[in-house]
Backbone as a ProteinNet text record, in pm:
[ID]
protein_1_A
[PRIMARY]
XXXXXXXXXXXXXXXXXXXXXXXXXXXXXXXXXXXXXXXXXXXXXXXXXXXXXXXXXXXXXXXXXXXXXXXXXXXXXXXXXXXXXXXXXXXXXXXXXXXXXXXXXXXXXXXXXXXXXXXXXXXXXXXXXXXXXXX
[TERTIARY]
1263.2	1272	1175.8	1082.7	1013.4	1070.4	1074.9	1096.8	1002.4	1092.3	976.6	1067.5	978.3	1059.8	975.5	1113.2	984.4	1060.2	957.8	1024.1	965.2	1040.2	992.1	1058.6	1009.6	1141.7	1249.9	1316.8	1433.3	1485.3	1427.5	1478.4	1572.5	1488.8	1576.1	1484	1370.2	1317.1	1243.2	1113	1004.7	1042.2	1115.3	1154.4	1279.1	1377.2	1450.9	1403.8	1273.2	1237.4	1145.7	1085.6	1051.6	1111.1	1258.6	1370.7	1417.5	1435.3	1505.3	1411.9	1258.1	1139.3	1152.9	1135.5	1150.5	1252.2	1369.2	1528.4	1503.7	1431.5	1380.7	1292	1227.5	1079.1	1132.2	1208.2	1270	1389	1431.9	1557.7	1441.9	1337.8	1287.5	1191.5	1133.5	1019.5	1120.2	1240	1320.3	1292.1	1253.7	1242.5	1326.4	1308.9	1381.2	1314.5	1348.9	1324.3	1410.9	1398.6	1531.7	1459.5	1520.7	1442.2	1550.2	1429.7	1497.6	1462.4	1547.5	1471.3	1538.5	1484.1	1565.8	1438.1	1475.4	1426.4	1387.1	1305.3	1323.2	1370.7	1425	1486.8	1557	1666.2	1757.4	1844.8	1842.7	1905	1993.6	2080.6	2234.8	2230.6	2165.7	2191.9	2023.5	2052.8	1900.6	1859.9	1756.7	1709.1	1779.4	1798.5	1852.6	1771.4	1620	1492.8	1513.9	1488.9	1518.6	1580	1714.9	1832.2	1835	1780	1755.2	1639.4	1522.3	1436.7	1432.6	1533.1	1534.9	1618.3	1712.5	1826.3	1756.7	1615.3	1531.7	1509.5	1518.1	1430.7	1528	1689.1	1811.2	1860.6	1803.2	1878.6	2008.1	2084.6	2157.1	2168.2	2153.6	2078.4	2198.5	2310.7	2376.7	2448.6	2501	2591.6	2497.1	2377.7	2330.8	2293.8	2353.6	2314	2185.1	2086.6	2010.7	2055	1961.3	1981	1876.7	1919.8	1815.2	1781.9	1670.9	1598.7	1535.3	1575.6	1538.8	1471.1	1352.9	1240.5	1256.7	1400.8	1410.8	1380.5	1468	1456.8	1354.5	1239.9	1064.3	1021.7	1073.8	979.2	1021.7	1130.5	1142.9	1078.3	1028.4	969.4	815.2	787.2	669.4	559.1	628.1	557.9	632	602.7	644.5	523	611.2	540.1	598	497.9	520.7	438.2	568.9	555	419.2	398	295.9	354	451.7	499.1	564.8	498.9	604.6	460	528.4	459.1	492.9	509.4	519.5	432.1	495.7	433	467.9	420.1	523.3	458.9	483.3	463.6	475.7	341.6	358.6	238.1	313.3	197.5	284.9	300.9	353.9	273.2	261.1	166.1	229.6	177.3	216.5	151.8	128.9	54.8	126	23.1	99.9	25.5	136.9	121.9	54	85.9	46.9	60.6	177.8	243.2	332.3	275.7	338.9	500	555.6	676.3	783	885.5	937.4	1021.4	1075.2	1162.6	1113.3	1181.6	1154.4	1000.8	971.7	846.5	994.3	913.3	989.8	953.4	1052	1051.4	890	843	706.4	658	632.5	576	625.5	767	850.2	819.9	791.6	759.5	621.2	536.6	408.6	429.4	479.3	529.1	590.9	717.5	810.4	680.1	554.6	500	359.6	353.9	246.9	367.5	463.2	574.7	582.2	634.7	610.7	482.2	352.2	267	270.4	247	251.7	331.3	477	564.6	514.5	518.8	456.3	338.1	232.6	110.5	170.9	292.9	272.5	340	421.3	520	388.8	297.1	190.9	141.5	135	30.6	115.6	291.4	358.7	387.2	365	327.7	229.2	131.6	18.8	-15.2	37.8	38.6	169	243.5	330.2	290.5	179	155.4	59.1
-3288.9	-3345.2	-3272.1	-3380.8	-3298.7	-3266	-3117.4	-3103.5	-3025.7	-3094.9	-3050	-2985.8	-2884.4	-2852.2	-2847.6	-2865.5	-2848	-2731.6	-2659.4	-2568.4	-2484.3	-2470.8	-2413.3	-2299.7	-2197.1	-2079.6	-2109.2	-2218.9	-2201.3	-2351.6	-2432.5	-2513.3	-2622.2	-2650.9	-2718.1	-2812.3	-2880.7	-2941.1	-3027.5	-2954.2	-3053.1	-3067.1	-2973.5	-2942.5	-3026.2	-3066.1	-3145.2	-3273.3	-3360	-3451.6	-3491.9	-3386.2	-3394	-3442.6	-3382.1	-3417.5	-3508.2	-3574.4	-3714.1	-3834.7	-3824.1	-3896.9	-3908.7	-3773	-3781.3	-3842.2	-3797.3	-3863.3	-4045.7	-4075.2	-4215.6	-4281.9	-4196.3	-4235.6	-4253.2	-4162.5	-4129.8	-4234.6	-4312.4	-4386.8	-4520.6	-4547.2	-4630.4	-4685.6	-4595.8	-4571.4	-4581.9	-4569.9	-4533.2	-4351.1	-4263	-4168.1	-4116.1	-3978.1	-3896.6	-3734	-3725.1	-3630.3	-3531.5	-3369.1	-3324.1	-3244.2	-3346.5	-3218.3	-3115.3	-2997.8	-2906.6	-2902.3	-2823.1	-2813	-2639.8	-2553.1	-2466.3	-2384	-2243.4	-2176.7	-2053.5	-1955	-1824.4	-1779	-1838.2	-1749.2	-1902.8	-1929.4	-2078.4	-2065	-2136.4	-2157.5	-2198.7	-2212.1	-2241.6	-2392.5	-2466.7	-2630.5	-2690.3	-2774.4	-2884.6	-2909.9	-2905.7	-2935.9	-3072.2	-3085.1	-3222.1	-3283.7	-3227.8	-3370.4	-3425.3	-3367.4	-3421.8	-3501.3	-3455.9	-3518	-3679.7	-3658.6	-3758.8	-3881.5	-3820.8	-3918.5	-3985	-3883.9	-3947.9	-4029.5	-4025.3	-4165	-4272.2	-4226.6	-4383.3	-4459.9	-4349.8	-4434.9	-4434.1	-4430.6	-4454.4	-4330.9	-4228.7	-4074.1	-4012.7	-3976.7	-3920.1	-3785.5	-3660.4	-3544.3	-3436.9	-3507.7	-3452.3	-3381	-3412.3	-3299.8	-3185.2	-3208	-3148.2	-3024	-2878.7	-2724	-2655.7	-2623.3	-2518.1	-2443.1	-2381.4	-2305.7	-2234.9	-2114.5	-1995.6	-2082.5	-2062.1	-2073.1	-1918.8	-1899.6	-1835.7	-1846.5	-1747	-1745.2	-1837.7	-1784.4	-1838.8	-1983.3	-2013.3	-2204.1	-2272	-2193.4	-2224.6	-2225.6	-2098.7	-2091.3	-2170.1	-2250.6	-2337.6	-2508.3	-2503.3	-2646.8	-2628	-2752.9	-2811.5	-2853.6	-2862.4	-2869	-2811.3	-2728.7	-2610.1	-2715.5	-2779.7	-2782.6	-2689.9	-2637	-2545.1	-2646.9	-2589.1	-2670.9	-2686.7	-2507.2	-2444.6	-2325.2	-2259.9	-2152.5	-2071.7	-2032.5	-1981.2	-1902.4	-1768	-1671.3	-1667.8	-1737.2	-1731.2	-1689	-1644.3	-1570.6	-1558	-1650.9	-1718.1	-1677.5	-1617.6	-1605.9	-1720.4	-1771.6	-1858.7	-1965	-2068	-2188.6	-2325.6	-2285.3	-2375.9	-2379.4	-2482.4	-2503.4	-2556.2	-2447.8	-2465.6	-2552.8	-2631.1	-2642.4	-2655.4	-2589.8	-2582.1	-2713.5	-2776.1	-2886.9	-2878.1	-2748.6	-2696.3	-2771.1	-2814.4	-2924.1	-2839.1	-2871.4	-2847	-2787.4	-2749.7	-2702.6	-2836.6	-2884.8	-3041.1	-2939.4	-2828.7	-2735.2	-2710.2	-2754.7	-2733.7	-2860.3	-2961.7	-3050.4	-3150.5	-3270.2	-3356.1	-3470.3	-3590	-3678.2	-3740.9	-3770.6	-3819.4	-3759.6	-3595.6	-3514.9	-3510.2	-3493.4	-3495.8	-3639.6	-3725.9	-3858.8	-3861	-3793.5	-3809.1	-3695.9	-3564.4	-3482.4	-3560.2	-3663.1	-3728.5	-3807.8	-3876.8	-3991.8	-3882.4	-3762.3	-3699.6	-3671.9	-3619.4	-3604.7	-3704.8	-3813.3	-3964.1	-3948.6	-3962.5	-3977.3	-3884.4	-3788.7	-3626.4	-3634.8	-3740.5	-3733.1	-3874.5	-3944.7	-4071	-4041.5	-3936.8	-3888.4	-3827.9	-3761.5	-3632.7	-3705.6	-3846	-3930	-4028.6	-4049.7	-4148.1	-4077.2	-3935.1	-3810	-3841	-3805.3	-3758.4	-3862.2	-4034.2	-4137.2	-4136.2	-4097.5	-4114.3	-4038.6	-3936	-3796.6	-3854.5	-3987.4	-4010	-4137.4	-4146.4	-4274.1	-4284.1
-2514.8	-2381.9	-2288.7	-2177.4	-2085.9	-1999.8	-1913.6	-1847.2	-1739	-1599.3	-1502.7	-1402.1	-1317.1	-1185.9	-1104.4	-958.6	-831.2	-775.7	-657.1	-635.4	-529.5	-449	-304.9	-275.7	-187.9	-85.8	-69.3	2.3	59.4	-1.9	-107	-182.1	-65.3	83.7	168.6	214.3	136.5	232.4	95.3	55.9	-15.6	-131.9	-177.1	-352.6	-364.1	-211.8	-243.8	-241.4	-201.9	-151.4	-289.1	-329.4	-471.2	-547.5	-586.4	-679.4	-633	-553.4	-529.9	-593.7	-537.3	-548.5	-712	-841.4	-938.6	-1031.8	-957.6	-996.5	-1023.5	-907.5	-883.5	-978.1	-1021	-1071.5	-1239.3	-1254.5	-1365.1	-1447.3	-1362.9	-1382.1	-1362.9	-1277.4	-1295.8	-1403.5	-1442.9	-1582.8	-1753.6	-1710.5	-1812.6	-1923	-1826.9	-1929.8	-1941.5	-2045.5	-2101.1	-1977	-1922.2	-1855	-1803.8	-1796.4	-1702.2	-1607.4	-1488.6	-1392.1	-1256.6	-1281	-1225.7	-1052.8	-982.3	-858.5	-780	-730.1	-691.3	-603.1	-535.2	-421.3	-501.2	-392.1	-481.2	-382.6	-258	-113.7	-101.3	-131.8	-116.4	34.8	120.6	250.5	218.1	314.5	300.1	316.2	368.2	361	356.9	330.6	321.3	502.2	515.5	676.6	708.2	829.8	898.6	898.4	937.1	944.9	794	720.5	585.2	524.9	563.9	523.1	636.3	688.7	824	723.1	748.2	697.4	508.7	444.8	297.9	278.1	424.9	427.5	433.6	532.1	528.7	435.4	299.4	200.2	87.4	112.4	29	-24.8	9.1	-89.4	-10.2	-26	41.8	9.8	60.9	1.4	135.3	191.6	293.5	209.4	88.8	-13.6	-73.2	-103.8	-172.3	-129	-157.7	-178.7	-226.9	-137	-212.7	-337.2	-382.7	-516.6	-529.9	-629.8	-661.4	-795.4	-848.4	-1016.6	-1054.6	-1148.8	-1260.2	-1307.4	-1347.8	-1410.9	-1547	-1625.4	-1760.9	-1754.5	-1624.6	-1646.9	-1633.7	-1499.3	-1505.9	-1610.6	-1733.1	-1817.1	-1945.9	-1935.5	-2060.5	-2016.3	-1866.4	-1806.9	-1900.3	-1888.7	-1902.6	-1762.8	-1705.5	-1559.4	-1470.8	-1387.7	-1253.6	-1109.6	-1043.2	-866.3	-777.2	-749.9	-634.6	-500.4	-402.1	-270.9	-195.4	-195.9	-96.2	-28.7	-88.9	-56.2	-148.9	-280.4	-375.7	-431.3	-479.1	-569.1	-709.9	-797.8	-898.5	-981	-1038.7	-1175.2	-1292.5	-1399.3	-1485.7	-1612.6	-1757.5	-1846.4	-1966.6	-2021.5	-2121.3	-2102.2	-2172	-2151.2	-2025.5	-1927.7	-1848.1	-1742.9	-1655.4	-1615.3	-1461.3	-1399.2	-1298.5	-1164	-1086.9	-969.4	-826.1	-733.5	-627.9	-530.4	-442.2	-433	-284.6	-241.1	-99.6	54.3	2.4	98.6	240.9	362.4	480.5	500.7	582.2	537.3	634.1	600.8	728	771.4	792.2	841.4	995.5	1118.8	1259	1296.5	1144	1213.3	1277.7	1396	1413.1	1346.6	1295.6	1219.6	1189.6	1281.7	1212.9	1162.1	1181.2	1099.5	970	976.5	791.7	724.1	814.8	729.4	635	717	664.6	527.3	547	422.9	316.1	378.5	284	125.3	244.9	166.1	87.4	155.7	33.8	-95.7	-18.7	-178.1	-262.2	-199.9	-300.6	-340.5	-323.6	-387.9	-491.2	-507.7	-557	-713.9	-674.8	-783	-866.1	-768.1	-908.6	-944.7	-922.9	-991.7	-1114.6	-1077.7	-1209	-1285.6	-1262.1	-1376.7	-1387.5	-1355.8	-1381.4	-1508.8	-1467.4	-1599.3	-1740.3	-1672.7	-1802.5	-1890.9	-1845.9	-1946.5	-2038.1	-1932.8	-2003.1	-2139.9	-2128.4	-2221.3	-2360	-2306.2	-2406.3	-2502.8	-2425.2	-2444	-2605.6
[MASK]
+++++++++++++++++++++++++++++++++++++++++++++++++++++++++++++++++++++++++++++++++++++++++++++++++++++++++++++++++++++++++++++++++++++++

């Protein structure tokens, strides 16, 4: 099984917007995929702009908890996104890229929108790749 993660600082904003986008992409393509998502500094709740603008587009992400990740679990992925704010340093053949995406934490809604739609793009690129590679 492939697996991918996304993954930011405080796991409250792009890495959750990531994982929803993928969750999506994933149930739509029909794959076999497991994906991960977590912080290396996890906040106590997901941002409100966030949780605000991914209602726009059907997620409901108001339950959902930050989380710490573990090196171990990066290092059994096949693909690692980093937001634009993570130091990783990962041993092996995984392949990491950083997506170097804005932070939606304190932007106001138009600003998190325009973040929301580089994330969408970003994730159906890397499920556009991981067909292709199955193909």
């Amino acid at each position: 099984m492939t697996r991918v993660a996304f993954v930011c600082v405080q796991n409250a904003g792009r890495s959750q917007m990531a994982t929803a986008f993928a969750k999506r992409e994933r149930e739509d393509r029909g794959l076999d995929i497991e994906i991960l998502s977590g912080g290396t500094h996890p906040a106590e709740a997901v941002h409100d702009v966030v949780i605000e603008i991914m209602a726009e587009e059907g997620f409901d992400l108001s339950g959902h908890v930050p989380r710490a990740i573990a090196d171990e679990e990066l290092e059994a992925c096949e693909y690692v996104a980093t937001m634009g704010c993570s130091t990783l340093s990962l041993d092996g053949e995984i392949e990491v890229r950083d997506w170097d995406l804005d932070d939606p934490h304190g932007a106001n809604p138009e600003e998190a929108r325009a973040i929301r739609e580089e994330v969408r793009e970003r994730v159906e690129s890397l499920f556009d790749e991981i067909e292709a590679e199955r193909a």
